[in-house]
RODO-2510 file (C-alpha; in nm, 4 decimals, decimal comma):
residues 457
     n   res          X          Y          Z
     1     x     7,0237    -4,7126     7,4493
     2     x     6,7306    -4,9016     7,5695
     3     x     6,8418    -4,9469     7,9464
     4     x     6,5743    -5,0666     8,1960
     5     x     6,2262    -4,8785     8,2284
     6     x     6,4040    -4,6050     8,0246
     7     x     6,0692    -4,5992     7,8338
     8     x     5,8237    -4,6355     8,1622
     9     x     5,5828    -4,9367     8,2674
    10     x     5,4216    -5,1172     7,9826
    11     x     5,6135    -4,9854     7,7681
    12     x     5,8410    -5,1702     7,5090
    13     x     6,1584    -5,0064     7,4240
    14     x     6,2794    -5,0551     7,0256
    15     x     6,6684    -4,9549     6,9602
    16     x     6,7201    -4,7348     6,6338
    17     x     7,0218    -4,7744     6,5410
    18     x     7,0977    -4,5233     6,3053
    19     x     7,0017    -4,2790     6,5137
    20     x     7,1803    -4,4318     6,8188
    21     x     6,8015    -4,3537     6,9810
    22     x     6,5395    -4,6134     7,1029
    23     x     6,1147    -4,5690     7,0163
    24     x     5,9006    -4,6018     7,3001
    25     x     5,6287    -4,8482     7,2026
    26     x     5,2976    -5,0215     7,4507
    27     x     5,3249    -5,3627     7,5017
    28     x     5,0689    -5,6222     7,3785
    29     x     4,7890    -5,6292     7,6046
    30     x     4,8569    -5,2181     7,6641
    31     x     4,6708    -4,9355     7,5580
    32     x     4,8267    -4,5582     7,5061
    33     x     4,6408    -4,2969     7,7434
    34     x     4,7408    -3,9557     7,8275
    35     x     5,1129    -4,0414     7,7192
    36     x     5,0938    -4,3600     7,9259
    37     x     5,0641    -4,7365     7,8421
    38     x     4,8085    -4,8628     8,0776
    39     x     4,6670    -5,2275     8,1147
    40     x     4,3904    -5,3212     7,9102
    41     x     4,0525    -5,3349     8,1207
    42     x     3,7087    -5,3433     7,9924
    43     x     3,6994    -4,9713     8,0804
    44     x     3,9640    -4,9161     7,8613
    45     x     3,8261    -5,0851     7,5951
    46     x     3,4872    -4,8786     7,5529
    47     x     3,6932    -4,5586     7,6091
    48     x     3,8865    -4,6242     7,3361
    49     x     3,6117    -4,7604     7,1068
    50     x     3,4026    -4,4584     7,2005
    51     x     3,6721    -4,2213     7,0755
    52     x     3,6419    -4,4018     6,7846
    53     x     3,2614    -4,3743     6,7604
    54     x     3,2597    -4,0108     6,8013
    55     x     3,4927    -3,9631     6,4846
    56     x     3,2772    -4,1963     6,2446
    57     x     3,0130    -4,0117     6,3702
    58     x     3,1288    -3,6928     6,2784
    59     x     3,2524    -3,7359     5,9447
    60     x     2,9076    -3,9310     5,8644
    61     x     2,7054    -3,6217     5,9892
    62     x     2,9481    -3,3784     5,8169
    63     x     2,9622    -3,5782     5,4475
    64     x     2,5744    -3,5686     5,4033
    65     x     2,5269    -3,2299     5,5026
    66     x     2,7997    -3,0819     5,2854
    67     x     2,6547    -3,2909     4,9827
    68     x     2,2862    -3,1925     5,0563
    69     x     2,4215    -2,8207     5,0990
    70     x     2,5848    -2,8696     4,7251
    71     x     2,2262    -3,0110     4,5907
    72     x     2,0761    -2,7068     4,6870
    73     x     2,2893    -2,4709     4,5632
    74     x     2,2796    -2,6717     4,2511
    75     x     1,9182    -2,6789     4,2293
    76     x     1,8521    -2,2938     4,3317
    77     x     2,1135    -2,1858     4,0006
    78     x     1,9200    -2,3911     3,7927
    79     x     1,5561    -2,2605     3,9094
    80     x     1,7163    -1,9270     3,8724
    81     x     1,8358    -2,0015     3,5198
    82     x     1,4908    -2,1915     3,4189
    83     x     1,3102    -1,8523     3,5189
    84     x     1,5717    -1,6339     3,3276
    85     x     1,4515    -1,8741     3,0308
    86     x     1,1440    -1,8427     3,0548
    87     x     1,0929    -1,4920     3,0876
    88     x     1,2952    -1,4359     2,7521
    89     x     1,0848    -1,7201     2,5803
    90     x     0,7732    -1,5571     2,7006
    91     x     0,8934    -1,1819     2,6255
    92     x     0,9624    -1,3284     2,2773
    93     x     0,6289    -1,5036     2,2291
    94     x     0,4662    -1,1825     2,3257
    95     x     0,6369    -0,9595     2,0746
    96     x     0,5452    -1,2224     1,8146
    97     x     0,1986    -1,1825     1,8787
    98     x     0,1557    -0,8161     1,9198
    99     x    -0,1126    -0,7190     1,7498
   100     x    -0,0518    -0,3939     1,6512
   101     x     0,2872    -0,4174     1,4380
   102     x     0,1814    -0,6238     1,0985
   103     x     0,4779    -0,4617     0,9854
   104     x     0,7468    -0,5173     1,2045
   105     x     0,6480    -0,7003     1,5376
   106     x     0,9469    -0,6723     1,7399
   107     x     0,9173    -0,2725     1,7715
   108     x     0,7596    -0,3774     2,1079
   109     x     1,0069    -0,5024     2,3721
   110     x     0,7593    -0,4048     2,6760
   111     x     0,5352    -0,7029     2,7012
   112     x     0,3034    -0,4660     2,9657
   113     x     0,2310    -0,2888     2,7188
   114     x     0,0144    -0,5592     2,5897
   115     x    -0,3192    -0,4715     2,7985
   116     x    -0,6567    -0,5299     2,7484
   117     x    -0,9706    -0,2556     2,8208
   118     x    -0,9696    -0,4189     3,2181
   119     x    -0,5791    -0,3430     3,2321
   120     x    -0,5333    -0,7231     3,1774
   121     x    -0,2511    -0,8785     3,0001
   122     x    -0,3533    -0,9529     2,6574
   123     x    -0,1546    -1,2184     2,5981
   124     x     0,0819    -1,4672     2,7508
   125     x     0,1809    -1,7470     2,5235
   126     x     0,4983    -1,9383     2,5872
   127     x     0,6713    -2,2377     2,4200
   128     x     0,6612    -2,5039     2,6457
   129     x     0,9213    -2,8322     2,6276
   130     x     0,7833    -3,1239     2,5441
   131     x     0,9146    -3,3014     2,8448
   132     x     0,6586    -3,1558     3,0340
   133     x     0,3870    -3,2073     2,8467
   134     x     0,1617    -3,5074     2,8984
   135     x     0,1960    -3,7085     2,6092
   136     x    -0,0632    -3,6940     2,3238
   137     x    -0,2865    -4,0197     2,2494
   138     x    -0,1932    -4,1976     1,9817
   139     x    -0,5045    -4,2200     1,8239
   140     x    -0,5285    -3,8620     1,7775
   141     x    -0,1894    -3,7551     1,6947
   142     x    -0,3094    -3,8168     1,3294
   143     x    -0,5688    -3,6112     1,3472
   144     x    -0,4311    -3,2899     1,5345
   145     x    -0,0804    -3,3124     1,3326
   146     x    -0,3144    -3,1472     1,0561
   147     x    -0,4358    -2,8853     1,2283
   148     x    -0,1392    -2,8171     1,4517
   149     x    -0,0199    -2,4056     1,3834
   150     x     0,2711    -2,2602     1,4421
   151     x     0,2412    -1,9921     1,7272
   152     x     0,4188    -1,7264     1,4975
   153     x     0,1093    -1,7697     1,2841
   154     x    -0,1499    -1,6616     1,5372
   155     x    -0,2067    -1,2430     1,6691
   156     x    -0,4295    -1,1583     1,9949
   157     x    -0,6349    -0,8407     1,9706
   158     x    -0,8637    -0,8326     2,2922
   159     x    -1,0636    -1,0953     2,4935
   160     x    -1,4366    -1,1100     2,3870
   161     x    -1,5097    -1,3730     2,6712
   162     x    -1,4394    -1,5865     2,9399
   163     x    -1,5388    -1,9319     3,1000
   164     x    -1,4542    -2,2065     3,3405
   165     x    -1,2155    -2,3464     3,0669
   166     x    -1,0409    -1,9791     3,0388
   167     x    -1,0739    -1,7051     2,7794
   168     x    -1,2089    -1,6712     2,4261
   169     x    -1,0284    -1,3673     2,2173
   170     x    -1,0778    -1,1946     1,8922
   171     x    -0,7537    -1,2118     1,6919
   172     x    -0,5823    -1,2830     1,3616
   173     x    -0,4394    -1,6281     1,2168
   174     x    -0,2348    -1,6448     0,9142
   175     x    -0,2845    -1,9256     0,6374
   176     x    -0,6552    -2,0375     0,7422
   177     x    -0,7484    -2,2244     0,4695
   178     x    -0,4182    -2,1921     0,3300
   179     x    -0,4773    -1,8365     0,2719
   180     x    -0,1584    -1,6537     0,3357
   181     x    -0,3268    -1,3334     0,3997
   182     x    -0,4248    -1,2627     0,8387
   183     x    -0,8076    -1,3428     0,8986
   184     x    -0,9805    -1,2436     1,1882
   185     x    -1,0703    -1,5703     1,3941
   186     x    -1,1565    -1,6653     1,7499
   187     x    -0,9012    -1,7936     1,9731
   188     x    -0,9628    -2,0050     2,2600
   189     x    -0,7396    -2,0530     2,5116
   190     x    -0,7222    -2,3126     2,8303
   191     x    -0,6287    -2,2699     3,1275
   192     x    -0,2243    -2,2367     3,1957
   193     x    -0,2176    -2,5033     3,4842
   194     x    -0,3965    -2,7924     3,4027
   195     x    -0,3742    -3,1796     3,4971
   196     x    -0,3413    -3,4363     3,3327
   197     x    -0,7442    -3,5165     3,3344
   198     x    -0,8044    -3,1263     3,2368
   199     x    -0,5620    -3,2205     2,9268
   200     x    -0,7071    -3,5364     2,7797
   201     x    -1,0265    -3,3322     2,8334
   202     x    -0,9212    -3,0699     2,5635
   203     x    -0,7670    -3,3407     2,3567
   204     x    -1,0970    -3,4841     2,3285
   205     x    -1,2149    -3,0852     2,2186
   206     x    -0,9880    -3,0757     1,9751
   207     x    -1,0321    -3,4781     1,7882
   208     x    -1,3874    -3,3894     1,8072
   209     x    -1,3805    -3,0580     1,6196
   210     x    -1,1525    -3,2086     1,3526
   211     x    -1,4444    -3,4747     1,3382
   212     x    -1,7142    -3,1520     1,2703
   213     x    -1,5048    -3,0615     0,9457
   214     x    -1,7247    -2,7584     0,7723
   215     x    -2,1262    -2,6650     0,8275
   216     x    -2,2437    -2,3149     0,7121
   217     x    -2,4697    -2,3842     1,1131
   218     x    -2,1872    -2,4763     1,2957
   219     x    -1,8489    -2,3351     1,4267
   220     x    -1,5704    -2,4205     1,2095
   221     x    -1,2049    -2,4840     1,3498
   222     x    -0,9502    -2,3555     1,1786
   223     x    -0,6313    -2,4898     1,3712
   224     x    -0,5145    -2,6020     1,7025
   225     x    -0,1496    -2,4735     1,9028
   226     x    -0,0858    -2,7288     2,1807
   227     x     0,3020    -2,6436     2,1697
   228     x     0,2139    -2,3636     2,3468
   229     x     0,0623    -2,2665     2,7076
   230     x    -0,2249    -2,1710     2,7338
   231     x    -0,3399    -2,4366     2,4751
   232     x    -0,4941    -2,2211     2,1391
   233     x    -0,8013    -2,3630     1,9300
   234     x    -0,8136    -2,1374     1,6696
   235     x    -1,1846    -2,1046     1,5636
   236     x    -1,4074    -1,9148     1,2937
   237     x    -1,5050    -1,5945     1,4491
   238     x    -1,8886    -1,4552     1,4466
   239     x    -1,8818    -1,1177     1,4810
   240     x    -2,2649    -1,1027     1,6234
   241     x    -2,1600    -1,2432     1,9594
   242     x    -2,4025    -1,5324     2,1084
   243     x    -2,8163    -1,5906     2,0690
   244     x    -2,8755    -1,4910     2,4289
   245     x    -2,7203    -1,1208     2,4279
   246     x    -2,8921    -1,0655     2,0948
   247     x    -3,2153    -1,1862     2,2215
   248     x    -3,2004    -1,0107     2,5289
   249     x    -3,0793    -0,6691     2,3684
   250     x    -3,3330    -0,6814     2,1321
   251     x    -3,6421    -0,7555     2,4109
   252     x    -3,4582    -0,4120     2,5453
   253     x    -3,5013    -0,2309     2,2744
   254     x    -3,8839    -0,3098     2,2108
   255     x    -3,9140    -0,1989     2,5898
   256     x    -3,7684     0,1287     2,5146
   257     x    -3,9906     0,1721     2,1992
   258     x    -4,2629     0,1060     2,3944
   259     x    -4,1949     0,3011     2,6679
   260     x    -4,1499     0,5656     2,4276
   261     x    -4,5101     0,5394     2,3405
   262     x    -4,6690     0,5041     2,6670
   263     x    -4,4961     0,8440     2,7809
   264     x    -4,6973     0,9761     2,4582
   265     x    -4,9909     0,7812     2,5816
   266     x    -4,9300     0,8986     2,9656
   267     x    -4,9425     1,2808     2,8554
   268     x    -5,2424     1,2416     2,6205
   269     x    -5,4156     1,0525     2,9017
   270     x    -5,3533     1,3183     3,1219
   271     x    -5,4345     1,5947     2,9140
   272     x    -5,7878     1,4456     2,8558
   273     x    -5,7988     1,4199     3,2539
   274     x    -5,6571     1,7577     3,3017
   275     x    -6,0072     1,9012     3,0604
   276     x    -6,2085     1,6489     3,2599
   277     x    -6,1147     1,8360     3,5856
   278     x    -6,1464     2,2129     3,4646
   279     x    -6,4974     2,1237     3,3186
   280     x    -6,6336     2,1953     3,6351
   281     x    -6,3105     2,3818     3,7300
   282     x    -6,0616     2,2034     4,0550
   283     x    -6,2584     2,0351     4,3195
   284     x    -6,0654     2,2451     4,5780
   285     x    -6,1315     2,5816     4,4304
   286     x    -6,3372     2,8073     4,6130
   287     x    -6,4816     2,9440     4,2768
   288     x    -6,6034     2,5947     4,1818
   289     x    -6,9214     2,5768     4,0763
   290     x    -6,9268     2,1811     4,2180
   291     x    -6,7974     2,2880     4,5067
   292     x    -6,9576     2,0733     4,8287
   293     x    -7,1316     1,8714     4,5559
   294     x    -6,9957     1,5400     4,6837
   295     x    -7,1905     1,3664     4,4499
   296     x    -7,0622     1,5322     4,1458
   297     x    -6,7030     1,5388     4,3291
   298     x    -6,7792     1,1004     4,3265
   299     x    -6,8407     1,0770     3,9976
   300     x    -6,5122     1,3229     3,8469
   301     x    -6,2768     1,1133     4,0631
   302     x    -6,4301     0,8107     3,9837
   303     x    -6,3614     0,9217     3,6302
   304     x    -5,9792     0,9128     3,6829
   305     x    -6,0081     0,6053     3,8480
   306     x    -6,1153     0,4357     3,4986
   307     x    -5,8713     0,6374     3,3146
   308     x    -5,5743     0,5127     3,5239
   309     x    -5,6934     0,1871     3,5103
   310     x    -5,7574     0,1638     3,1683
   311     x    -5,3773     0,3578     3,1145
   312     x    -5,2307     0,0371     3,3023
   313     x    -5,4356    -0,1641     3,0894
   314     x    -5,2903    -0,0088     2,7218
   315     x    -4,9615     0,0615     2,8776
   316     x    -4,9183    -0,3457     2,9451
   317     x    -5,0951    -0,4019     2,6057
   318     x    -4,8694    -0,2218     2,4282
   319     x    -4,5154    -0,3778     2,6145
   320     x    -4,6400    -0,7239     2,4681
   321     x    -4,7202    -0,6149     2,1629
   322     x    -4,3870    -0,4832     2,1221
   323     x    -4,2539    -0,8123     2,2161
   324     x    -4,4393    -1,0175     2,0327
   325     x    -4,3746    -0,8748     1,6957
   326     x    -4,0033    -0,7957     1,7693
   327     x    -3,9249    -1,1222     1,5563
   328     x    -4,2028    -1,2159     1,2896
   329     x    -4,2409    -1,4996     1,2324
   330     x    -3,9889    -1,5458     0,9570
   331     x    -3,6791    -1,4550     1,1344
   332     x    -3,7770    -1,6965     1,3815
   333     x    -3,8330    -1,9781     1,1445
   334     x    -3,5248    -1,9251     1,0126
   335     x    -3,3444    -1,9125     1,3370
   336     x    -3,5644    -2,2560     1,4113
   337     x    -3,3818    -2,4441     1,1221
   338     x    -3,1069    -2,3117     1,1293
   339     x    -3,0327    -2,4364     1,4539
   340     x    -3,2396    -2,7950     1,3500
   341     x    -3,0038    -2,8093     1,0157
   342     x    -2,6746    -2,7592     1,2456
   343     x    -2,7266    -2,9818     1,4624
   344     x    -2,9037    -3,2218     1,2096
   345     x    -2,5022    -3,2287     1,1010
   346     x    -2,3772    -3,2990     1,4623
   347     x    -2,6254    -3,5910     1,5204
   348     x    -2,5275    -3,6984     1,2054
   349     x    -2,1981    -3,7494     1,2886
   350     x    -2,2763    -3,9451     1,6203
   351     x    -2,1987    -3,6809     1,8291
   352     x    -2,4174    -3,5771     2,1651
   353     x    -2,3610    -3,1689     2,2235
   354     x    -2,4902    -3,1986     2,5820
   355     x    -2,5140    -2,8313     2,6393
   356     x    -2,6746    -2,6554     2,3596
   357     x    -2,8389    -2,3385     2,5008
   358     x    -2,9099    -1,9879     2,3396
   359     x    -2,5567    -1,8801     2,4802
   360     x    -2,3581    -2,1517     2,2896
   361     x    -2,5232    -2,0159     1,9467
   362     x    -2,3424    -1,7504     1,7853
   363     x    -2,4143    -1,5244     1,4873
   364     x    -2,1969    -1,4561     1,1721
   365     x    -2,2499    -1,2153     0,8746
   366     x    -2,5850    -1,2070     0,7917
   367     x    -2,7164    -1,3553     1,1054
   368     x    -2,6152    -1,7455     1,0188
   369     x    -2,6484    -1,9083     1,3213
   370     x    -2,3521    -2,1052     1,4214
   371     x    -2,3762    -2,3754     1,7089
   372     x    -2,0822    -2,3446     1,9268
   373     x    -1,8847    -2,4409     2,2552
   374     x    -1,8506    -2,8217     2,2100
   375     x    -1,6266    -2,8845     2,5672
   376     x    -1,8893    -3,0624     2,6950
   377     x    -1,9913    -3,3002     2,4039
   378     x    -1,9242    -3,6645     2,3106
   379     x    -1,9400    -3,9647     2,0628
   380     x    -2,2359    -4,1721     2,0695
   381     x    -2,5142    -4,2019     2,3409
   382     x    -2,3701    -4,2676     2,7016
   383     x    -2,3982    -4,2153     3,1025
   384     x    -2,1633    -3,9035     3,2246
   385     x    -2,0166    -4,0614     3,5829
   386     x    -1,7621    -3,7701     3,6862
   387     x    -1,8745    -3,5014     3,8600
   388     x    -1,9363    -3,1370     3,7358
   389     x    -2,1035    -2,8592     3,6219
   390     x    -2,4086    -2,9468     3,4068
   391     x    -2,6682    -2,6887     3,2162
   392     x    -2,9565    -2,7696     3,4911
   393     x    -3,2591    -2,6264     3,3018
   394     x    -3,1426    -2,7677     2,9417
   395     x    -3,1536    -3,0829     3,0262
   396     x    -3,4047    -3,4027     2,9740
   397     x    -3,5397    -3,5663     3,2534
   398     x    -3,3254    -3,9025     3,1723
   399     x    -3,0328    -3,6728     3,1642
   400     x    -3,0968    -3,5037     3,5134
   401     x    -3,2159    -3,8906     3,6636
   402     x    -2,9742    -4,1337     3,5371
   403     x    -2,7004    -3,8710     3,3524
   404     x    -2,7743    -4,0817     3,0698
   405     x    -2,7165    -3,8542     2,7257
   406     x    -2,7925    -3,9145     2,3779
   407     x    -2,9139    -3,7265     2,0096
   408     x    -3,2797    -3,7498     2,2366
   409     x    -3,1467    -3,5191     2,5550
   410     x    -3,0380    -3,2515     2,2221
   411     x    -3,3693    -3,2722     2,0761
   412     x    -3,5205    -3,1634     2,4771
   413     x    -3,2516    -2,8889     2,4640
   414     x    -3,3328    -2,7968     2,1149
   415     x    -3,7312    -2,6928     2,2389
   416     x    -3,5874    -2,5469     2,5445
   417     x    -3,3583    -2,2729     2,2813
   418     x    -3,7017    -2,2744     2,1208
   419     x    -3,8632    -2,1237     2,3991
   420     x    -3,5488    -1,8861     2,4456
   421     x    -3,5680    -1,7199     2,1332
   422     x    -3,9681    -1,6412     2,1815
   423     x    -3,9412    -1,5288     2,5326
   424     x    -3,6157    -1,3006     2,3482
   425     x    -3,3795    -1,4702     2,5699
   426     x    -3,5541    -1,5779     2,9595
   427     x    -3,4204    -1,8330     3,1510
   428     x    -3,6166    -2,1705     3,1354
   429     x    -3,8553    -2,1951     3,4360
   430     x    -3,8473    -1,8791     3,5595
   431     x    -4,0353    -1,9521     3,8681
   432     x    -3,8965    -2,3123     3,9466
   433     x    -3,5963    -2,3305     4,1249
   434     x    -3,3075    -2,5664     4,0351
   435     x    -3,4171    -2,7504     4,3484
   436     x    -3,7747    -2,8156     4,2357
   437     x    -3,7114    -2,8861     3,9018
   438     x    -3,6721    -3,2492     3,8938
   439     x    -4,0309    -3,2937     4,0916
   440     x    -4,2147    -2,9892     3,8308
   441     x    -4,0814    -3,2558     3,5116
   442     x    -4,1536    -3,5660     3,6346
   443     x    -4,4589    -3,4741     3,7448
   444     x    -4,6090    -3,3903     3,3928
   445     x    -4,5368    -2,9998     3,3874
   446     x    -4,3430    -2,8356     3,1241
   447     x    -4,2524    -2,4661     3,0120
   448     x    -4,5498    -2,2592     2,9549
   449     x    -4,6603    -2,1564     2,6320
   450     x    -4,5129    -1,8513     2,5180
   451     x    -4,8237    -1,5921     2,3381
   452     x    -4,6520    -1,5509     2,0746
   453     x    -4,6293    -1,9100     1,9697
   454     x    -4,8959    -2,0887     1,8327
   455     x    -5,0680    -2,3792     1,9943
   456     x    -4,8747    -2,6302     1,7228
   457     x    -4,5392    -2,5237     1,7874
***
């Protein structure tokens, strides 16, 4: 069957003989194209190996893509499922901590409905896996295990402040003190996203205020949650807010007493003024019996001259006077050392507050003055070298040169809080700006005397 050229040029002809048939094969040194065996040339050659090319090229572009297509998919369900997680963990959490249903708290499944005064979510506490938390220190592990609370044990009633760190609320904690009854406590609560810096920052919070254990003068914590995000310190709560607002409301109430009695003042002035005038009837009345008297006319209005002044004179008498007695001097001795034996008990313990100021004193039952907010303090004397926001006018003059702190820089801030609570709550240096203030202390000036304080204190 294989006769010659059946099968063409270049070909090679290959009997089957089954079949009775022949295959049509190229030769060596032949190359198929377009149903033809043709010589090989280097044209050829690069046709053929670019044919080649083309199809490893298309299955290596093709592969890749179809895998990377499948890792997104992949990755967009799990996202998906992740969020559908997390808005049941979070929908749970917030039905745990309702605050209104002692009784049974899973009547609310509406976690909007948890609202502050503002319209602001009250709370929004969520379990958070521990492989995404940074890992605790070991040398404090000990220490916060014992305080550590589970988050069923802790209720949110409103937020009674808010900071750089995040928000402070009033709420309830069950089995403070091992009491198994709810008492009303302070919560504080960090910031949701924080770094890994921000974290070890409130670690350091929390081993300090286990190091604080109990002072009748300062803040007591009752427990920590850090399995939960925002991070909780539960704290004791002081129902008389902070030093500053107190001091400040009470300098506005001796203003309105006083103002009280200068309007009594003001209309008994004028009353006097008003017989002064119709002695000699109005000036301006044609039946006035001074009338074109200018002398006479000189000597009435001079006459209310005085009395104004004199008014002004009485009316700013009686403002400081108000003022100055508002605390006798026994309520402010006791706020004194009170705030002396408190942090007496800090020092004590080698700690440096580093930002103790009217605002970070609050008062309990009673008003026992508590020393508060320790986020900024530390162990032992030492130089700050980070960055950040500082309490300017609270601070000693090595503090604000060389950001060098120590029990010394407290004592400073302690006569600086002095000066707060006799001025009922001014801020330091009034008339000093923050840029000045540097120059005014190291060039011998301090805060000026307040009148109500003798020359001693």
């Amino acid at each position: 069957p294989c006769g010659t050229n059946q099968c063409g040029v270049g070909h090679k002809c290959t009997p089957i003989v089954a079949t009775g048939k022949h295959n049509c094969t190229c030769k060596k040194n032949f190359i198929e194209k377009n149903g033809k065996c043709e010589k090989v040339t280097p044209e050829t050659t690069y046709y053929s190996v670019a044919n080649n090319s083309k199809g490893v090229i298309v299955v290596a572009v093709l592969v890749p893509s179809f895998v990377i297509l499948v890792a997104i998919l992949i990755i967009i369900w799990l996202r998906k499922r992740h969020e559908k997680r997390m808005t049941f963990m979070e929908e749970e959490m917030v039905i745990a901590f309702h605050v209104g249903s002692r009784s049974n708290p899973r009547r609310l499944t509406n976690k909007d409905n948890l609202k502050d005064d503002n319209g602001e979510r009250v709370v929004n506490l969520i379990y958070v896996s521990q492989d995404n938390v940074y890992g605790l220190p070991g040398y404090i592990v000990d220490k916060i295990c014992h305080f550590e609370m589970p988050v069923d044990s802790i209720r949110f009633i409103g937020v009674i402040g808010r900071g750089e760190f995040g928000k402070v609320y009033v709420g309830e904690a069950q089995g403070v003190n091992r009491n198994p009854e709810w008492t009303t406590v302070a919560i504080k609560t960090f910031k949701e996203s924080i770094n890994e810096e921000e974290y070890s920052e409130i670690l350091r919070e929390i081993e300090l205020m286990t190091d604080l254990g109990k002072h009748e003068n300062v803040i007591q914590m009752f427990g920590c949650c850090t399995s939960c995000r925002p991070i909780c310190l539960i704290l004791e709560y002081a129902p008389g807010g902070n030093l500053e607002i107190y001091l400040k409301s009470l300098k506005k109430k001796c203003k309105d007493i006083a103002s009280k009695r200068i309007v009594d003042v003001t209309e008994s002035s004028k009353e006097g003024y008003r017989k002064l005038i119709e002695a000699g009837k109005m000036p301006n009345d044609p039946t006035s019996s001074i009338l074109g008297n200018t002398s006479e006319r000189y000597m009435l209005e001079k006459a209310g001259i005085k009395q104004t002044e004199d008014l002004n004179i009485e009316i700013a008498s009686r403002i400081n006077k108000e003022i100055r007695f508002a605390l006798d001097s026994k309520e402010l001795e006791s706020f004194a050392r009170q705030i002396a034996t408190g942090m007496k008990h800090v020092s004590g313990l080698g700690i440096v507050h580093r930002d103790l100021a009217a605002r970070n004193i609050l008062l309990g039952e009673g008003k026992v003055l508590k020393i508060s907010d320790f986020g900024l303090s530390r162990e032992g004397a030492y130089i700050k070298k980070s960055n950040g926001k500082i309490p300017f006018r609270w601070l000693s003059i090595e503090a604000i040169q060389e950001r060098a702190y120590s029990t010394a820089s407290d004592v400073w801030a302690f006569g600086v809080v002095m000066w707060e609570i006799c001025t009922l709550g001014d801020t330091p240096y009034p008339s000093v700006s923050d840029r000045d203030l540097k120059d005014f202390l190291l060039s011998g000036k301090r805060l000026e005397k307040v009148d109500s304080c003798t020359e001693d204190m």
